[in-house]
mmCIF file of the N, C-alpha and C atoms, coordinates in Angstrom:
data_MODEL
# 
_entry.id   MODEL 
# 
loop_
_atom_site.group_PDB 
_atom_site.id 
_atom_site.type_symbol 
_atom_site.label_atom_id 
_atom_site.label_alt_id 
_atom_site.label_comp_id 
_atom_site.label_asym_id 
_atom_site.label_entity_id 
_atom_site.label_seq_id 
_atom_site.pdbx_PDB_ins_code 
_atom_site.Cartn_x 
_atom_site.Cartn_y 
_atom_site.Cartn_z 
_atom_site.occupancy 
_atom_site.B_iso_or_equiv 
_atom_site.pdbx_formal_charge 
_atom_site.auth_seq_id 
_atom_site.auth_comp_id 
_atom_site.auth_asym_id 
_atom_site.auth_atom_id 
_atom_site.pdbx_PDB_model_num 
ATOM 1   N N  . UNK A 1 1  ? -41.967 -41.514 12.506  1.00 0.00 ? 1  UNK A N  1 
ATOM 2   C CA . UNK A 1 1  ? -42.002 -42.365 11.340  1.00 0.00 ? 1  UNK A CA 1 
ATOM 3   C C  . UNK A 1 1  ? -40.648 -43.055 11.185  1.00 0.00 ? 1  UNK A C  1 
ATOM 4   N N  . UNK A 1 2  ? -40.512 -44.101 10.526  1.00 0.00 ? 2  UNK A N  1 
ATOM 5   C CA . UNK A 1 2  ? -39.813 -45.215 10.625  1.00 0.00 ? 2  UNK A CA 1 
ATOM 6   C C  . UNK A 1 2  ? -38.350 -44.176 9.719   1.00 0.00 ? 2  UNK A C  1 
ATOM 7   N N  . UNK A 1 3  ? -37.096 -44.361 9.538   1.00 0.00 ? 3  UNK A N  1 
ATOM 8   C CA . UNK A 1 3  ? -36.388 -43.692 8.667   1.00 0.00 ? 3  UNK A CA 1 
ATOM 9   C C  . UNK A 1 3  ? -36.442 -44.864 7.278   1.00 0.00 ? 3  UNK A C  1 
ATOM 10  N N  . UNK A 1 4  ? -35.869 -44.129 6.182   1.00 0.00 ? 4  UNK A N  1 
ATOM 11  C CA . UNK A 1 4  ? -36.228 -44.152 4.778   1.00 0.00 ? 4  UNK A CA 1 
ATOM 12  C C  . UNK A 1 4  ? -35.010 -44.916 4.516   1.00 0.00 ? 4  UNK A C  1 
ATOM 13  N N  . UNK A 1 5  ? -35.176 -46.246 3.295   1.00 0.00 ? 5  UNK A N  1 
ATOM 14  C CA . UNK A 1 5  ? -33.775 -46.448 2.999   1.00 0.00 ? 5  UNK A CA 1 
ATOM 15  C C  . UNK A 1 5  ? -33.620 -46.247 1.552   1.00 0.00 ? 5  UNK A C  1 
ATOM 16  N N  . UNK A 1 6  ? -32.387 -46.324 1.091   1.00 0.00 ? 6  UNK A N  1 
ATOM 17  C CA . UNK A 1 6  ? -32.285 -45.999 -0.512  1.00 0.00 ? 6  UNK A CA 1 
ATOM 18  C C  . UNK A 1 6  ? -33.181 -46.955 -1.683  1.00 0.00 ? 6  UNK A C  1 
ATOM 19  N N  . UNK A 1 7  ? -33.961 -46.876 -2.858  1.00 0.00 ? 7  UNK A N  1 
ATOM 20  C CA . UNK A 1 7  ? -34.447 -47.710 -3.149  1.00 0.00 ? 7  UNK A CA 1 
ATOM 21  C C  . UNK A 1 7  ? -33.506 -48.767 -4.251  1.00 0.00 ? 7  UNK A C  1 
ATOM 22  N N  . UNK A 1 8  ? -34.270 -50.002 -4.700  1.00 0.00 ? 8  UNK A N  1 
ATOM 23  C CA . UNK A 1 8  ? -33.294 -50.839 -5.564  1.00 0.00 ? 8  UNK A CA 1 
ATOM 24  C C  . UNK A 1 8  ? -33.643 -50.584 -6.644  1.00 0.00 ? 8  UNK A C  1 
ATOM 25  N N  . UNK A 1 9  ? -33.183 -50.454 -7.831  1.00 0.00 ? 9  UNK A N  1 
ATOM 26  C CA . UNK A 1 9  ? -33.022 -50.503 -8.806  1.00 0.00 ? 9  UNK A CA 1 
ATOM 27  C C  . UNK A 1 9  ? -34.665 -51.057 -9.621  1.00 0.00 ? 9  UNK A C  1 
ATOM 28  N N  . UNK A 1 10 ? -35.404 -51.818 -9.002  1.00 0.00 ? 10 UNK A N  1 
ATOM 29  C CA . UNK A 1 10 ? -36.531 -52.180 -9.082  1.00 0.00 ? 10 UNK A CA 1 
ATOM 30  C C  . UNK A 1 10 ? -37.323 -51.314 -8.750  1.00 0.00 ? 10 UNK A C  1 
ATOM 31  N N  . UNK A 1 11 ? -37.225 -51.089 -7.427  1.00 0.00 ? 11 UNK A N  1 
ATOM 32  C CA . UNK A 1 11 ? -38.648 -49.689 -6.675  1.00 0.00 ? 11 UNK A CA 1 
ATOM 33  C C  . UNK A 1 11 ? -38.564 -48.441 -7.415  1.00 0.00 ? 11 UNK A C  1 
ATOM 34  N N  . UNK A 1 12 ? -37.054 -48.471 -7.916  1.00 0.00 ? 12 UNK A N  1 
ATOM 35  C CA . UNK A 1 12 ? -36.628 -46.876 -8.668  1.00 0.00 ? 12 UNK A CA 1 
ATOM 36  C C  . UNK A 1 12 ? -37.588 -46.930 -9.993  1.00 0.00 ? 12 UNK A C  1 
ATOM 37  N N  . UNK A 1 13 ? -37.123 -47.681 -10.448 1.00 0.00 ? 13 UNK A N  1 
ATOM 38  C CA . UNK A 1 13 ? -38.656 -48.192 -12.137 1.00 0.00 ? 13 UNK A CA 1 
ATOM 39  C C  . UNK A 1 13 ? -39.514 -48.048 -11.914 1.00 0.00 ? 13 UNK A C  1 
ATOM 40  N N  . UNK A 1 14 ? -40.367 -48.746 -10.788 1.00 0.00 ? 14 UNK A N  1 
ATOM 41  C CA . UNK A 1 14 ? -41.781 -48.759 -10.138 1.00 0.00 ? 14 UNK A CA 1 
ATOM 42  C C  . UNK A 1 14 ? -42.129 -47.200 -9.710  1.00 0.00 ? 14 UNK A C  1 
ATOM 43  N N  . UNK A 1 15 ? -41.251 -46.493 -9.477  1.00 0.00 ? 15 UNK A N  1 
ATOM 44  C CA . UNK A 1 15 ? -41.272 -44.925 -8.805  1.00 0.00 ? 15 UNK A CA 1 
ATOM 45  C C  . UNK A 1 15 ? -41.173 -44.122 -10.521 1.00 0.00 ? 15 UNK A C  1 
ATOM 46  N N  . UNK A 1 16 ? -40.555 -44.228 -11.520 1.00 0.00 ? 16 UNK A N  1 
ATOM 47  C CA . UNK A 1 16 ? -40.595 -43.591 -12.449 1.00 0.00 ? 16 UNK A CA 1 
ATOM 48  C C  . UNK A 1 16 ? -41.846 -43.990 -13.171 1.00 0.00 ? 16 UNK A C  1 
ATOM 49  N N  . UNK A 1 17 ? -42.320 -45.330 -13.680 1.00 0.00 ? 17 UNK A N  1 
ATOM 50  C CA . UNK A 1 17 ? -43.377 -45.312 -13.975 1.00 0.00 ? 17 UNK A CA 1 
ATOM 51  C C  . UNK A 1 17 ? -44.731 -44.684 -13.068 1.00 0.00 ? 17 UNK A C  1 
ATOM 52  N N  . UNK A 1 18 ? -44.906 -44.045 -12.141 1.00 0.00 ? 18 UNK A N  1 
ATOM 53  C CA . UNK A 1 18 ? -45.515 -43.341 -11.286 1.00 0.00 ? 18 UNK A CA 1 
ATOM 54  C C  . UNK A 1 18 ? -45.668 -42.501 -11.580 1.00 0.00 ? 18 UNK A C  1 
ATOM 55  N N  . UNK A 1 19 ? -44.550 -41.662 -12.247 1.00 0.00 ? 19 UNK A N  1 
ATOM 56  C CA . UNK A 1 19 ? -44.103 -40.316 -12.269 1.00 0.00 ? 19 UNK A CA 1 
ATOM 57  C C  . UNK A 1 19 ? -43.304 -39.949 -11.565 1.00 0.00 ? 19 UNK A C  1 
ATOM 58  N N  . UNK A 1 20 ? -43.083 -40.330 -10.651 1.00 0.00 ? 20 UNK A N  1 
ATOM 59  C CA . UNK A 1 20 ? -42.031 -39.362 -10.115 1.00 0.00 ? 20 UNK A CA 1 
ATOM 60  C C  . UNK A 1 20 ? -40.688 -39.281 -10.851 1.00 0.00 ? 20 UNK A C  1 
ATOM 61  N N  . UNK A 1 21 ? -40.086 -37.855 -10.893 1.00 0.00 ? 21 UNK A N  1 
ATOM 62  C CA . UNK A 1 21 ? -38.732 -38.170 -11.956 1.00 0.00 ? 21 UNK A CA 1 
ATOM 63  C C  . UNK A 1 21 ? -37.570 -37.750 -11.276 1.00 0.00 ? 21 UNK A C  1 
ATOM 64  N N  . UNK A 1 22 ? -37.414 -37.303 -10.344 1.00 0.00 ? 22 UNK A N  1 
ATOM 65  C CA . UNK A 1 22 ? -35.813 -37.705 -9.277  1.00 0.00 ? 22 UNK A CA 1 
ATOM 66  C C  . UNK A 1 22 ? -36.116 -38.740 -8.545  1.00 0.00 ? 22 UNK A C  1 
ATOM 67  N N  . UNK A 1 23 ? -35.521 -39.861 -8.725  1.00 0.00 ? 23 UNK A N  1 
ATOM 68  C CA . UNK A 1 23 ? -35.829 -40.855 -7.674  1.00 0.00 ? 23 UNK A CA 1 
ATOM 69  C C  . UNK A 1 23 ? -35.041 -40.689 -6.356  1.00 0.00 ? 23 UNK A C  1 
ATOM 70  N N  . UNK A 1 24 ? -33.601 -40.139 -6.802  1.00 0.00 ? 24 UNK A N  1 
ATOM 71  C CA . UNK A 1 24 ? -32.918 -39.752 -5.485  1.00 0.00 ? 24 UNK A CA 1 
ATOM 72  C C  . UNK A 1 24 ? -33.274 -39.478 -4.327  1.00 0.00 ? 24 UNK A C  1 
ATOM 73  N N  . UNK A 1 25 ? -34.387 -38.339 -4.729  1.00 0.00 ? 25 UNK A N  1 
ATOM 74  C CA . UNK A 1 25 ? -34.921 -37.670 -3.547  1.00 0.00 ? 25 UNK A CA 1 
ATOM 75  C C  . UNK A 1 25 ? -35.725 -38.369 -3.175  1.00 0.00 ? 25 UNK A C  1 
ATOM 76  N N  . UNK A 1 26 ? -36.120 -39.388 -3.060  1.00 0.00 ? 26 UNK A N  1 
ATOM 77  C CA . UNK A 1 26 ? -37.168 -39.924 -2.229  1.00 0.00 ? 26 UNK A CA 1 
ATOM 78  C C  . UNK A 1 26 ? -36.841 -41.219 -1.746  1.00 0.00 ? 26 UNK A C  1 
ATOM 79  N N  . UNK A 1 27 ? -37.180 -41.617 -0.669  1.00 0.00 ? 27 UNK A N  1 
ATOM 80  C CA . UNK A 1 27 ? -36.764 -42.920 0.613   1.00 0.00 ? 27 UNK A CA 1 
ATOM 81  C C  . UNK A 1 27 ? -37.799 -43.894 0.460   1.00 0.00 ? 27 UNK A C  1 
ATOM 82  N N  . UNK A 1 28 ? -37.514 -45.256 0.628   1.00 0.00 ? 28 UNK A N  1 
ATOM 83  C CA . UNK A 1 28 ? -38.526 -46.306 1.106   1.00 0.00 ? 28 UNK A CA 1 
ATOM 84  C C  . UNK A 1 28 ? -38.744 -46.374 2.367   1.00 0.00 ? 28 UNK A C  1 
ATOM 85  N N  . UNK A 1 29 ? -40.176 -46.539 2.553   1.00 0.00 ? 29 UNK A N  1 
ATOM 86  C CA . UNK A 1 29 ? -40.252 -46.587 4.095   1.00 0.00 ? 29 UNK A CA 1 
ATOM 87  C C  . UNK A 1 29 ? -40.245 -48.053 4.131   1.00 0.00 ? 29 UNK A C  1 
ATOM 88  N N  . UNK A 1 30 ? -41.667 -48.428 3.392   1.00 0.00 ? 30 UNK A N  1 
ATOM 89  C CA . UNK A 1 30 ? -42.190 -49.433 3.326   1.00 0.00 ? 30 UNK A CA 1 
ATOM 90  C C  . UNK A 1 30 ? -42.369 -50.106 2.148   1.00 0.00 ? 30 UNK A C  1 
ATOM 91  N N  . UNK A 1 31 ? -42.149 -51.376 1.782   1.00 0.00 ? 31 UNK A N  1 
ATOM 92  C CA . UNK A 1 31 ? -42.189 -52.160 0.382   1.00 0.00 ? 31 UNK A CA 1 
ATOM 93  C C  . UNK A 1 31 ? -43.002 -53.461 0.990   1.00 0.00 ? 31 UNK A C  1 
ATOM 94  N N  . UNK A 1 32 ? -44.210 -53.342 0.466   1.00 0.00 ? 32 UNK A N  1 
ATOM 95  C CA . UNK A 1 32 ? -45.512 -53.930 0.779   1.00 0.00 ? 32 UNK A CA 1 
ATOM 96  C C  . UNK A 1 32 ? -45.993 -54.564 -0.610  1.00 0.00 ? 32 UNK A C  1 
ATOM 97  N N  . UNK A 1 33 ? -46.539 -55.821 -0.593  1.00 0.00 ? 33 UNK A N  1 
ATOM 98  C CA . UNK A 1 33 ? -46.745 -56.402 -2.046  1.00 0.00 ? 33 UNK A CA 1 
ATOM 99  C C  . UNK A 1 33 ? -47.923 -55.500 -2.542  1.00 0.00 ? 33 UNK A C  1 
ATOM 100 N N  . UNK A 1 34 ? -47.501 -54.913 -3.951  1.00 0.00 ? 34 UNK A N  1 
ATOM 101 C CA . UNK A 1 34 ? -48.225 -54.125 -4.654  1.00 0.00 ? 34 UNK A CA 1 
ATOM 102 C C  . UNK A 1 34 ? -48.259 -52.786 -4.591  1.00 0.00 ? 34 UNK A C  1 
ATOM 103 N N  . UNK A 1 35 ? -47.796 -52.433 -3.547  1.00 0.00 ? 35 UNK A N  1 
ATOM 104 C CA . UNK A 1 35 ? -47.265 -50.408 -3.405  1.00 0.00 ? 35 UNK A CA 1 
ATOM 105 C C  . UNK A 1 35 ? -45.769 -50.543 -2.450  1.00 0.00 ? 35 UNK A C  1 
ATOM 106 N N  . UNK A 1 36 ? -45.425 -49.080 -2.594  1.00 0.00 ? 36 UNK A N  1 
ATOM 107 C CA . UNK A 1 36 ? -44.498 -48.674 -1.490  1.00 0.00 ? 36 UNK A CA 1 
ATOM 108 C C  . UNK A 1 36 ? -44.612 -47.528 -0.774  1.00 0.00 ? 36 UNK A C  1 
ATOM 109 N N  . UNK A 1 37 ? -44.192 -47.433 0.269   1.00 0.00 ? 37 UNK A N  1 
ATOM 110 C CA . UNK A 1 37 ? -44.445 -46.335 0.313   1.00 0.00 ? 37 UNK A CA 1 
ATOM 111 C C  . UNK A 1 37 ? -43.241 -45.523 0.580   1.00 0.00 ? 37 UNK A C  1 
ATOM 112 N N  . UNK A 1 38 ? -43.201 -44.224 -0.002  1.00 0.00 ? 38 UNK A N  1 
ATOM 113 C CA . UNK A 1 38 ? -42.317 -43.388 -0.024  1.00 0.00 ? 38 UNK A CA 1 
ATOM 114 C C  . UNK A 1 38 ? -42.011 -42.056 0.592   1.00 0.00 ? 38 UNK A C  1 
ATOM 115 N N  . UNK A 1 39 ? -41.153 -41.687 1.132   1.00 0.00 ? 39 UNK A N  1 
ATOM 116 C CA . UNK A 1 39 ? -40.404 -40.206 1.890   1.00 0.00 ? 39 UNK A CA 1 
ATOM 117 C C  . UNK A 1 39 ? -39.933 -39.562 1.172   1.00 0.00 ? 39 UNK A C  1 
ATOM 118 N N  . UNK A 1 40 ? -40.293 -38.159 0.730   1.00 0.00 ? 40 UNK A N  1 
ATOM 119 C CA . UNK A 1 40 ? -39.047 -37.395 0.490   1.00 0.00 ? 40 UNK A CA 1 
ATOM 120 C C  . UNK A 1 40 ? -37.968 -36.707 1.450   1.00 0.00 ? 40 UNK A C  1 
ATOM 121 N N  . UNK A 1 41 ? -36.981 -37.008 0.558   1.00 0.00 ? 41 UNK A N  1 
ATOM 122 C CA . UNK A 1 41 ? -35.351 -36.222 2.032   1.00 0.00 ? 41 UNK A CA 1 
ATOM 123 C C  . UNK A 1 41 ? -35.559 -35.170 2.545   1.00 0.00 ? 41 UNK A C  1 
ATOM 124 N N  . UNK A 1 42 ? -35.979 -33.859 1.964   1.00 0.00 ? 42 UNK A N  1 
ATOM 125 C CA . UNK A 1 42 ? -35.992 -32.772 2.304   1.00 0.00 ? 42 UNK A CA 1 
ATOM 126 C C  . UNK A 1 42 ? -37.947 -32.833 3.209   1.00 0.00 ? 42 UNK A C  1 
ATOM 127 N N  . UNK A 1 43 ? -38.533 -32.752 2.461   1.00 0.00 ? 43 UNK A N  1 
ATOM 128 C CA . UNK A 1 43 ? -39.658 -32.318 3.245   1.00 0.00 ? 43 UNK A CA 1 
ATOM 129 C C  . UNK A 1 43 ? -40.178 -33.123 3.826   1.00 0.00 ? 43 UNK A C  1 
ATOM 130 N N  . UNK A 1 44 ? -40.257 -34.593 4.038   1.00 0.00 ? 44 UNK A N  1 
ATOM 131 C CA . UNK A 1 44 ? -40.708 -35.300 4.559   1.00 0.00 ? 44 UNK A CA 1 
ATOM 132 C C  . UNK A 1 44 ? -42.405 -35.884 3.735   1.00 0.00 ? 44 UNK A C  1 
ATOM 133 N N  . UNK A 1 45 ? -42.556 -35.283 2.662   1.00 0.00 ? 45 UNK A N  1 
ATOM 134 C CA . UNK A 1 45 ? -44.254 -35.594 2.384   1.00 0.00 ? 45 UNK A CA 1 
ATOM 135 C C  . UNK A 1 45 ? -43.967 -36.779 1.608   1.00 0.00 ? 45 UNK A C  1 
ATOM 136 N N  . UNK A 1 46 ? -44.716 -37.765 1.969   1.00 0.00 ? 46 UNK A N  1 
ATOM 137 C CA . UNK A 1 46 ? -45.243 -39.062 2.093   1.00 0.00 ? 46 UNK A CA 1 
ATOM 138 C C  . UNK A 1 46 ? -45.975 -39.454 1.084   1.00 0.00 ? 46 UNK A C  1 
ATOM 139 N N  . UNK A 1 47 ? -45.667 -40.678 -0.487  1.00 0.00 ? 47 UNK A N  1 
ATOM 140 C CA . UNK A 1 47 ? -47.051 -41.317 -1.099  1.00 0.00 ? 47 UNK A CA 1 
ATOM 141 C C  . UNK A 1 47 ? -46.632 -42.530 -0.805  1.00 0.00 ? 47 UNK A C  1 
ATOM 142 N N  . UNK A 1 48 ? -47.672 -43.432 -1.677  1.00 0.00 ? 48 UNK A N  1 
ATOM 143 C CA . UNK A 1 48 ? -47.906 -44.285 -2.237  1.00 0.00 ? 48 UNK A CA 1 
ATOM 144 C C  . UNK A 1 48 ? -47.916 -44.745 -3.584  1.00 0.00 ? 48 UNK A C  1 
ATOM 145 N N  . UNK A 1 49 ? -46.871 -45.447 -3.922  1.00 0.00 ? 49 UNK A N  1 
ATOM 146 C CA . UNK A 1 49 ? -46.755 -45.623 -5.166  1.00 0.00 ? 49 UNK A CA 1 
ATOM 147 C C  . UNK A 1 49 ? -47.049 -47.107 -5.202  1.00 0.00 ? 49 UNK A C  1 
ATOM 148 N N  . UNK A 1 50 ? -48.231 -47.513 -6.619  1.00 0.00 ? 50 UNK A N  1 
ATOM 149 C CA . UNK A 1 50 ? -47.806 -48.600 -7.393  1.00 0.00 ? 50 UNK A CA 1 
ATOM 150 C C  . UNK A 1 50 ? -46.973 -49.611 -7.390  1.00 0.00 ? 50 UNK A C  1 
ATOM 151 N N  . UNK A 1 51 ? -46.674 -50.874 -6.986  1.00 0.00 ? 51 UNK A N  1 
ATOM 152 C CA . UNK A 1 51 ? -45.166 -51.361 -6.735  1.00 0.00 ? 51 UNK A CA 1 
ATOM 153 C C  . UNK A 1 51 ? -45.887 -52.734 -7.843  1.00 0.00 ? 51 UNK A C  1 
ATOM 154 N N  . UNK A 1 52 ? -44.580 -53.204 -8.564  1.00 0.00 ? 52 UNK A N  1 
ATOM 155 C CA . UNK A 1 52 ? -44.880 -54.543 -9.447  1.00 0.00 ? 52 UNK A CA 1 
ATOM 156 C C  . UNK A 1 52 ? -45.316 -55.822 -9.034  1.00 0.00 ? 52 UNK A C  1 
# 
């Protein structure tokens, strides 16, 4: 799988309205119109979030 980069300030919003609530921990793989998709650092498990 592709490596993860830090998200912007935008994807981080788009990731809290999701739910998720450390954004730290988790990588962009992919930023695709209308989702992203996301890595976590440590374990590697993989969603899809919602994107604006």
């Amino acid at each position: 799988m592709k490596s993860g980069k830090r998200p912007t300030g935008r994807q981080r919003k788009a990731m809290e309205w999701a739910g998720i609530r450390d954004t730290k921990e988790w990588l962009v793989v992919k930023s695709l119109q209308g989702e992203l998709l996301i890595v976590h650092r440590m374990t590697g498990q993989t969603k899809e979030v919602p994107n604006e």
